[in-house]
C-alpha positions in Angstrom: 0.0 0.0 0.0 2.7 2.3 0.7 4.6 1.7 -2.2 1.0 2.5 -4.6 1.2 5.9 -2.2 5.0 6.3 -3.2 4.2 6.0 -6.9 1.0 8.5 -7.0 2.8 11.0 -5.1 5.6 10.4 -7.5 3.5 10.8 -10.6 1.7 13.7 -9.0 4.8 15.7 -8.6 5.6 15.1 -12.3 2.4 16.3 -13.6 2.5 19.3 -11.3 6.0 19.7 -12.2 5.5 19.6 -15.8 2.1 22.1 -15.7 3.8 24.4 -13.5 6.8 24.7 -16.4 4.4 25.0 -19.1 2.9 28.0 -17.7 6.4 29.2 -16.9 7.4 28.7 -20.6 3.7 29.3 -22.7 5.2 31.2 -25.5 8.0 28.5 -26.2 5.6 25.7 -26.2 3.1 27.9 -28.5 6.1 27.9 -30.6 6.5 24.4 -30.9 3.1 23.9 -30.6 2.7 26.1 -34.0 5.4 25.0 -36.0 4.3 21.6 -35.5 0.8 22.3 -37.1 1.8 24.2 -39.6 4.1 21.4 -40.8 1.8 19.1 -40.0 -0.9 20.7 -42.2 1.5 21.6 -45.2 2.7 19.8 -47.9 6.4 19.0 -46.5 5.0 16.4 -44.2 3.0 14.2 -46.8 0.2 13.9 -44.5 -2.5 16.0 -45.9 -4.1 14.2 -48.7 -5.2 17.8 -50.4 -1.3 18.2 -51.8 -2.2 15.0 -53.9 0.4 12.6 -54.2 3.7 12.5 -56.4 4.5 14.8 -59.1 1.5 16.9 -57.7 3.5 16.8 -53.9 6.5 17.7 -55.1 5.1 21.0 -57.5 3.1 21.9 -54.3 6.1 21.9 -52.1 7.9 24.0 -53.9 5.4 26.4 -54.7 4.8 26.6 -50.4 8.5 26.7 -49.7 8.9 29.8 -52.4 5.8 31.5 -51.0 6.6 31.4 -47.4 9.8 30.7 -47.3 13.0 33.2 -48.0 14.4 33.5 -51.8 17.4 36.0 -51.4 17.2 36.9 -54.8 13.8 38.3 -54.5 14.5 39.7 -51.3 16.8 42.3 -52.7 14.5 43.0 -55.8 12.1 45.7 -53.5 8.9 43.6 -53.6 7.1 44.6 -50.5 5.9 40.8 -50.2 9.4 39.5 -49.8 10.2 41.5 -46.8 7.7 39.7 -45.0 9.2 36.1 -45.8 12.6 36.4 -43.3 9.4 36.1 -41.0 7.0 33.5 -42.1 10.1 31.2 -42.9 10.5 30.4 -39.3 7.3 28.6 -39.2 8.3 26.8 -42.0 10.6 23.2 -42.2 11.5 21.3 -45.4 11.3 17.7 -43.9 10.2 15.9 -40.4 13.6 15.8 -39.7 14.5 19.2 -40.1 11.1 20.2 -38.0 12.0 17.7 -34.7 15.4 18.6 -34.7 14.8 22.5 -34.2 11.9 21.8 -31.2 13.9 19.8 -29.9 16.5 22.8 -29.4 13.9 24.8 -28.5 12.0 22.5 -26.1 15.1 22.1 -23.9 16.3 26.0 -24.5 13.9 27.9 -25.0 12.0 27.5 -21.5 15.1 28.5 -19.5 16.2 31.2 -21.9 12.2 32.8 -21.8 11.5 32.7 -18.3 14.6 34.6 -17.9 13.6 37.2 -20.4 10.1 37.4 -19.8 7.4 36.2 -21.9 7.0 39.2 -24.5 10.4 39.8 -24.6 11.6 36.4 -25.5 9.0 36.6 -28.1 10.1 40.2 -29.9 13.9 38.5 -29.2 12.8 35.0 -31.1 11.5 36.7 -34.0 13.6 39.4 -34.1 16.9 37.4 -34.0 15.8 35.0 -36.3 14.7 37.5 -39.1 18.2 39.0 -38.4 19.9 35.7 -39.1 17.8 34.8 -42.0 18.4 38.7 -43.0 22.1 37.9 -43.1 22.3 34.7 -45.0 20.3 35.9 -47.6 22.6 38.9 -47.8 26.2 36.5 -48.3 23.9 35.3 -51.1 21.8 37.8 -52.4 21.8 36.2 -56.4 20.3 32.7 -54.8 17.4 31.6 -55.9 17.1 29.1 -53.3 14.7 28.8 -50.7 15.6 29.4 -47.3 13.2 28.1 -44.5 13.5 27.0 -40.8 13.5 27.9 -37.2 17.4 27.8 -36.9 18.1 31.3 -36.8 16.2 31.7 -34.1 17.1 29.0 -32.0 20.7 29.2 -32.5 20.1 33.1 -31.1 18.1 31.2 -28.3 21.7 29.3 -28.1 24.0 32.1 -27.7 22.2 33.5 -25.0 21.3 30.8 -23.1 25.3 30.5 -23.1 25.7 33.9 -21.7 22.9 33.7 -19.2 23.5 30.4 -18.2 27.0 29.5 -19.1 27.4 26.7 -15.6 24.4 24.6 -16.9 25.4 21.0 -17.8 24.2 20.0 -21.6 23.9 16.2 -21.9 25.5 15.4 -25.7 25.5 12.3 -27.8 28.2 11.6 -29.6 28.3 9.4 -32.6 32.0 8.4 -32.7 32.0 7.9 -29.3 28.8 5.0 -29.6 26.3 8.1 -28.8 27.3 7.7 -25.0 25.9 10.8 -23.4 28.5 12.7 -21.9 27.5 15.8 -19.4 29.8 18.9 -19.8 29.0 22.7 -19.2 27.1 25.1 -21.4 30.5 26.9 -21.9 32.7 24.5 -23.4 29.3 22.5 -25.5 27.6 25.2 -27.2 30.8 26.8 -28.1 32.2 23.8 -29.9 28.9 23.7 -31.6 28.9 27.2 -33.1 32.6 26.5 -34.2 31.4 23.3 -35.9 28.7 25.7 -37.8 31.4 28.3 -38.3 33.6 25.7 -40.1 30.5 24.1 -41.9 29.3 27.7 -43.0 33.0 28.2 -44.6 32.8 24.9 -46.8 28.7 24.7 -47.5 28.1 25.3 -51.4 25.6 27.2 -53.2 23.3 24.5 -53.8 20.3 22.9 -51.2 21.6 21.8 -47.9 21.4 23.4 -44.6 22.3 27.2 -43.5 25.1 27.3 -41.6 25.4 31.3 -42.0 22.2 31.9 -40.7 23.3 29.1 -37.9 26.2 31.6 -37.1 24.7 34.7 -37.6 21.8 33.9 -34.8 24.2 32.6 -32.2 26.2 35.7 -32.3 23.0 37.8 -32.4 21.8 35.9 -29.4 24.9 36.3 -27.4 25.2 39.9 -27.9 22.1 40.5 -27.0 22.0 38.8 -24.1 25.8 40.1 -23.3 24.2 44.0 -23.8 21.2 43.3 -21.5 22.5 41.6 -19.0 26.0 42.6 -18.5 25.6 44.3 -15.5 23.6 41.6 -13.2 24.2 38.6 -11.9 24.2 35.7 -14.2 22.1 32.3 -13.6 23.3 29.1 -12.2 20.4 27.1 -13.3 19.5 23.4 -12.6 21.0 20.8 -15.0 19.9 21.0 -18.8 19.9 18.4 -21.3 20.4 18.4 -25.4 21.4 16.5 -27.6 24.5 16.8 -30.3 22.5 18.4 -33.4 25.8 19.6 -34.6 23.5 20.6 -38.1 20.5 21.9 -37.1 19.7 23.9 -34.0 
């Protein structure tokens, strides 16, 4: 009997646990909760039997990811539309892969890094840093016609601040060439090492399709800075343990 007790209470505390850091964090989990129904809803997820099948998937694809994603070359060309698209591309992710690897970046920091911030401002600082980051890729290619889409930007910003605000917390990482044993080290030496691998990725990604390493960099350094600007003069956060893992290519 006392062992049932044990494992109520147990469960309680979870669910209590879990409620009280949804309410802590709404606006990250209305992120997440957004991207994944736009994705789920579009044509990149092959679920919604409108986008037909095929040929027919693959036209409507494209035609979604040039409308709401980012297409440097138009973006420098003065249509008012276009100005828009740095934007609505953060809602937006090419494959199921590319949508659970960026909530999963911003699951584990984004509820740490926004109740730090506040609610509203985390929000302005999500979408501001990631139009930013998006701004800046499109500008080292500004005669792409490539479509540009993802949540990256913005969660790598999410990144560089949460290194700066909470630079102590321990980041559980999988490594692949080390069997994916997780391994526990500090936000300072983890998230570092990631935005050097994105820095050296950035410096040998072509022109073609393939992932944004630019706008990878460009939002971790707008992240930091901002965070370095606002908060340089209090105390920083020693917060309880975090956990991630690797995604050295997507945020």
């Amino acid at each position: 009997m006392i062992g049932e007790f044990e494992k109520w209470r147990t469960a309680a505390h979870r669910s209590v646990h879990r409620s009280i850091r949804a309410q802590s964090a709404p606006v990250t989990y209305g992120l997440i909760a957004v991207c994944c129904l736009l994705f789920v809803i579009g044509p990149a997820s092959g679920l919604n039997p409108g986008y037909g099948t095929g040929d027919a998937l693959l036209a409507a694809q494209r035609a979604y990811f040039r409308r709401w994603g980012v297409v440097p070359a138009d973006l420098f060309t003065g249509a008012p539309r276009a100005t828009l698209t740095p934007a609505t591309a953060l809602f937006v992710h090419g494959s199921w892969v590319h949508l659970l690897g960026n909530m999963l970046f911003l699951y584990v920091f984004g509820a740490m890094t926004e109740e730090r911030l506040g609610h509203l401002e985390f929000a302005l600082f999500y979408l501001g840093c990631g139009y930013l980051a998006l701004l800046g890729y499109a500008a080292a290619n500004a005669d792409s016609q490539q479509t540009l889409v993802g949540a990256s930007g913005a969660i790598s910003a999410i990144l560089g601040a949460f290194l700066y605000l909470f630079p102590g917390a321990r980041v559980t990482s999988l490594f692949p060439f080390l069997f994916f044993l997780p391994l526990r080290f500090p936000a300072w030496l983890t998230l570092p090492f990631w935005a050097a691998l994105q820095w050296v990725a950035a410096g040998r990604a072509s022109a073609g399709p393939g992932v944004a390493y630019l706008a990878h960099v460009v939002g971790f350094g707008l992240g930091f800075a901002y965070a370095w600007v606002r908060y340089r003069r209090t105390t920083r956060v020693r917060p309880a343990p975090a956990t991630a893992t690797e995604g050295e290519n997507q945020p």
